[in-house]
C-alpha positions in Angstrom: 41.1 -6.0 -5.5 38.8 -8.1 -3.8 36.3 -9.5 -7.0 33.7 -9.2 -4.8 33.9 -5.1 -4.8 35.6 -5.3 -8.0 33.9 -2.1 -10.7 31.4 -1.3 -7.9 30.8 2.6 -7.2 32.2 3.2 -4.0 29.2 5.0 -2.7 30.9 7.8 0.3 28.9 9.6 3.2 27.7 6.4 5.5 29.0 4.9 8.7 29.0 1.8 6.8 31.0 0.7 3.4 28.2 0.8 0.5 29.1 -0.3 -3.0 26.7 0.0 -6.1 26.6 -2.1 -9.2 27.5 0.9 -12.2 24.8 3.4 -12.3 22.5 2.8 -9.9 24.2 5.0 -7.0 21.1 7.2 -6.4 19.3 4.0 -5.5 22.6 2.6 -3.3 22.0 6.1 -1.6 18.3 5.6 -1.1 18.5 2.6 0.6 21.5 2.9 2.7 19.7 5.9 3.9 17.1 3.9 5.1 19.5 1.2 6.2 21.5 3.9 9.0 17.9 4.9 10.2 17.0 1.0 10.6 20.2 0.9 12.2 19.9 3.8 14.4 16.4 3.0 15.4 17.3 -1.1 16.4 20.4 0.4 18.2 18.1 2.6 20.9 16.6 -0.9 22.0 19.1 -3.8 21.2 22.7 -4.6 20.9 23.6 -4.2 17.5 26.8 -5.5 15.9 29.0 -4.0 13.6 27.2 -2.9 10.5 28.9 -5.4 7.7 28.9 -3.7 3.9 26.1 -3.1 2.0 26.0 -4.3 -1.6 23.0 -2.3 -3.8 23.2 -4.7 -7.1 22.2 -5.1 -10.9 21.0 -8.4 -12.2 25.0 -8.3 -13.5 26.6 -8.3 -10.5 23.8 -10.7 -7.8 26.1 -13.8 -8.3 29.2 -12.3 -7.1 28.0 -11.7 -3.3 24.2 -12.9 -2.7 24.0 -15.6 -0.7 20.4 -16.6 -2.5 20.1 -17.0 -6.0 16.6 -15.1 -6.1 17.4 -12.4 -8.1 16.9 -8.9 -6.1 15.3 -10.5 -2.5 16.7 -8.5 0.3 19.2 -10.6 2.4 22.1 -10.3 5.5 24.7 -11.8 7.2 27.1 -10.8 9.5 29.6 -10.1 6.2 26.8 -8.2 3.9 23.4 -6.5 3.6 22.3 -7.5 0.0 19.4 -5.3 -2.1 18.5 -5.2 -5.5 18.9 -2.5 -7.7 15.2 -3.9 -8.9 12.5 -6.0 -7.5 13.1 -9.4 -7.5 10.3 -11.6 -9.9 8.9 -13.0 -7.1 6.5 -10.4 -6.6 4.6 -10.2 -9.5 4.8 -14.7 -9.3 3.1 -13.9 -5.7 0.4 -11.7 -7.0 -0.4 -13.5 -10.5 -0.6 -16.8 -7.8 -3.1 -15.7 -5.4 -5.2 -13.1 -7.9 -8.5 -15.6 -8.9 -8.6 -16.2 -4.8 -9.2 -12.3 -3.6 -11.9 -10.5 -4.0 -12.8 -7.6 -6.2 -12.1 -5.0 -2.9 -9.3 -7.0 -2.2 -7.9 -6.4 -5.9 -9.0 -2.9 -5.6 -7.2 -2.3 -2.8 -3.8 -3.8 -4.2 -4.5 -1.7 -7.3 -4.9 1.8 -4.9 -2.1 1.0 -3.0 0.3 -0.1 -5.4 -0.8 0.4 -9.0 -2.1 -1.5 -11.9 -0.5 -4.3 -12.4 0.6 -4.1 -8.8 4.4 -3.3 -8.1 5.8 -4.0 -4.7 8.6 -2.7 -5.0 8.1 -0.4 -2.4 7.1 -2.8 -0.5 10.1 -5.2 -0.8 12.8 -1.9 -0.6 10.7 -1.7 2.8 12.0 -5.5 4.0 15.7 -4.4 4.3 14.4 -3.2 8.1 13.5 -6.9 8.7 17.0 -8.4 7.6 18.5 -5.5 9.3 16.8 -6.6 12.6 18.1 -10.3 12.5 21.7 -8.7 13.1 20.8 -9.1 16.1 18.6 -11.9 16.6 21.5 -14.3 18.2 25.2 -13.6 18.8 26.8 -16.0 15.9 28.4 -12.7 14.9 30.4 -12.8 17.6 33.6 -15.6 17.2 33.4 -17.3 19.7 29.3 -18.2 18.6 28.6 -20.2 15.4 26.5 -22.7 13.6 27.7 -25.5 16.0 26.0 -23.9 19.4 23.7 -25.1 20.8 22.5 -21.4 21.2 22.4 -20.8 17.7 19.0 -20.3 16.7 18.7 -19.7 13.2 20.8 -22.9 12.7 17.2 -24.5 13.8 14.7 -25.3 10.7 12.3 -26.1 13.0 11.9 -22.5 15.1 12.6 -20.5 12.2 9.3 -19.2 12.8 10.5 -17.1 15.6 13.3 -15.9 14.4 11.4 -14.6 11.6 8.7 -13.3 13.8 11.0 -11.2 15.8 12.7 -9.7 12.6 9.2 -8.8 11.4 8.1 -7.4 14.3 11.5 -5.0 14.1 10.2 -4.3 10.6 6.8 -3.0 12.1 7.8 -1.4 14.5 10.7 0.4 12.5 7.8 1.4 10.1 5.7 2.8 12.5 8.2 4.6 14.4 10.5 5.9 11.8 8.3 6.0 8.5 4.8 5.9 9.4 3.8 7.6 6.3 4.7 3.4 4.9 2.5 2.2 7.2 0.0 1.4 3.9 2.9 0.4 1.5 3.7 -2.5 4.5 0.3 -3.3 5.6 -2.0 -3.7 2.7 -0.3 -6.7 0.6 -0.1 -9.2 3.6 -3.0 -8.2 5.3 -5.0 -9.3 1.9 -2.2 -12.4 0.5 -2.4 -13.8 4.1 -6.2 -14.2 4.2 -6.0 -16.5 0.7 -7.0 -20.2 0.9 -4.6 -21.9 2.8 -5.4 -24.5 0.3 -3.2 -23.4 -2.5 -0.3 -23.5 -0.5 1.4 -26.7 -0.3 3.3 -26.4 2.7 1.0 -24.6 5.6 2.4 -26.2 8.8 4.5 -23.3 10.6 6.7 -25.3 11.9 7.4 -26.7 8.1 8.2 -23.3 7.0 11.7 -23.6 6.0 10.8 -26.7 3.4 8.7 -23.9 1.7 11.9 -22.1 0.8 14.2 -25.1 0.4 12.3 -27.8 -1.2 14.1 -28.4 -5.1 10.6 -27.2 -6.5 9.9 -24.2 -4.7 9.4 -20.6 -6.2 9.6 -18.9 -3.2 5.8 -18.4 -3.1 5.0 -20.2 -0.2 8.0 -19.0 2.1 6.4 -15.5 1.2 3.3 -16.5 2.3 4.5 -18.0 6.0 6.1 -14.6 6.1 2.8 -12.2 5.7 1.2 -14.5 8.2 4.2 -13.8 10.7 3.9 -10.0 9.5 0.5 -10.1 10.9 1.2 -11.3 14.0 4.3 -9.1 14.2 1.9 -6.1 14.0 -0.6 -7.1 16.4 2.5 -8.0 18.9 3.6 -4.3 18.3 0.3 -2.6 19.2 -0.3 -4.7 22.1 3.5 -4.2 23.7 5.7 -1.6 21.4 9.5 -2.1 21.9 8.9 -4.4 24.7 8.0 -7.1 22.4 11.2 -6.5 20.4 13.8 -6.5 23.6 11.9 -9.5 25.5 11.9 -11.4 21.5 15.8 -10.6 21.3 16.0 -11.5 24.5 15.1 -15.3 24.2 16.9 -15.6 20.8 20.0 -14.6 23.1 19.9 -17.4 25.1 19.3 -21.2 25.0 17.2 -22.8 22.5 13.8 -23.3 23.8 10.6 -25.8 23.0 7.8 -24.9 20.6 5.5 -25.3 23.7 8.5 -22.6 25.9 7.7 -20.5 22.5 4.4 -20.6 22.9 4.6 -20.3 26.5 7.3 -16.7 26.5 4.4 -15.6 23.3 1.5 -15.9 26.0 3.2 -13.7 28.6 3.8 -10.8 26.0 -0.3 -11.3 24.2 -2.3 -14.5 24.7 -4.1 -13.8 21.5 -0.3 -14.0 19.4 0.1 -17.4 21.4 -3.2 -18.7 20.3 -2.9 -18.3 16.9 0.6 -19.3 16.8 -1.3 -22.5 18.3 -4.3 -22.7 15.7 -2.0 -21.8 12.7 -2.7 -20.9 10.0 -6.1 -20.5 11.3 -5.6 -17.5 13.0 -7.5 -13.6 12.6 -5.7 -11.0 14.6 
């Protein structure tokens, strides 16, 4: 048997393999039930490829498929969907980092949405929409396609920005379409992380963004936060254009690889405001 499914729980009833790490098949279930509605959803406005496998796992079990060592941080490739069967520490290091910079509403309003100390777990469980969505942000699934193209966008350090952009704004729109009763568990913790000093963030240049998550010292913190500052923008793109934004995004990523300023340039057609503060980052209020 392969060692990667080796003593998973073969979890039945999906259009899609799912395995479990023992015990924890009524989560597997929870979240692949959200993954086949993510999937559905993305399918009635983009191409999707084949689902690959699922893999809901304990701390026990991460090392044998993750492709990140970060414990329990939602993750795909064309070979696997990866979830935690708990939230990864990152959260809680995210909160404890920005706490002395918000202010006491802005700590209340954590606190009402998501507890005392603040779990977001239901916030991360939410993400697996956003790595759903980059499926089908370029066509390296298919063979023929791979890291060597020159069409291969997320082979790019440099415009990871958009990539991540367009798999946020499938997360919103997913959200709002499919779970809108979310919409607060979503919103609330990057609305109020992404309006923290800028200062405490060593790394603030968009176009930087993957040294945030690769540099030897990194925690993971400052990846997180170019990610809620996307997030906002992703929401603003999905009120001003819908699914629109999504299918012209998916689009671009589909063919060759453009200039920040062609970027820039595609962002001003779909809202002016979006390209504007993609300009003035990480100045930017929408």
């Amino acid at each position: 048997m392969d060692m990667e499914i080796a003593d998973l729980e073969i979890i039945e009833g999906f259009p899609f393999p799912v395995f479990s790490s023992r015990g924890g098949s009524g989560r597997a279930r929870s979240v692949a039930a959200r993954c086949d509605r993510a999937i559905t959803w993305l399918s009635s406005y983009l191409e999707m490829p084949p689902t690959p496998p699922l893999y809901v796992l304990g701390r026990q079990d991460w090392h044998r498929t993750a492709l990140i060592p970060q414990y329990g941080l939602p993750h795909a490739s064309r070979r696997q969907i990866v979830m935690g069967q708990e939230p990864s520490d990152i959260w809680p290091t995210m909160t404890n980092a920005v706490w002395p910079d918000l202010s006491h509403a802005s700590q209340t309003r954590l606190h009402d949405v998501y507890g005392t100390p603040p779990d977001l777990g239901a916030f991360a469980d939410l993400v697996v929409a956003h790595e759903i969505t980059h499926l089908a942000d370029n066509p390296a699934w298919l063979d023929e396609w791979g890291p060597g193209s020159e069409t291969y966008w997320g082979n790019t350090p440099r415009l990871l920005w958009f990539v991540e952009l367009f798999a946020n704004v499938g997360l919103h729109g997913y959200i709002c379409e499919c779970e809108p009763e979310s919409l607060p568990t979503l919103e609330t913790v990057f609305e109020v992380i992404w309006h923290t000093s800028p200062a405490r963030w060593p790394i603030t240049d968009l176009h930087r963004m993957h040294e945030s998550a690769t540099e030897a010292d990194a925690d993971g913190t400052n990846y997180v936060w170019f990610e809620f500052g996307l997030q906002v923008l992703a929401k603003h793109l999905w009120e001003e254009c819908g699914a629109t934004a999504l299918e012209f995004m998916s689009s671009t990523l589909h063919g060759p690889m453009l200039s920040d300023d062609q970027i820039v340039g595609l962002l001003d057609e779909m809202d002016p405001t979006v390209a504007d503060s993609i300009r003035s980052w990480p100045a930017t209020q929408v």
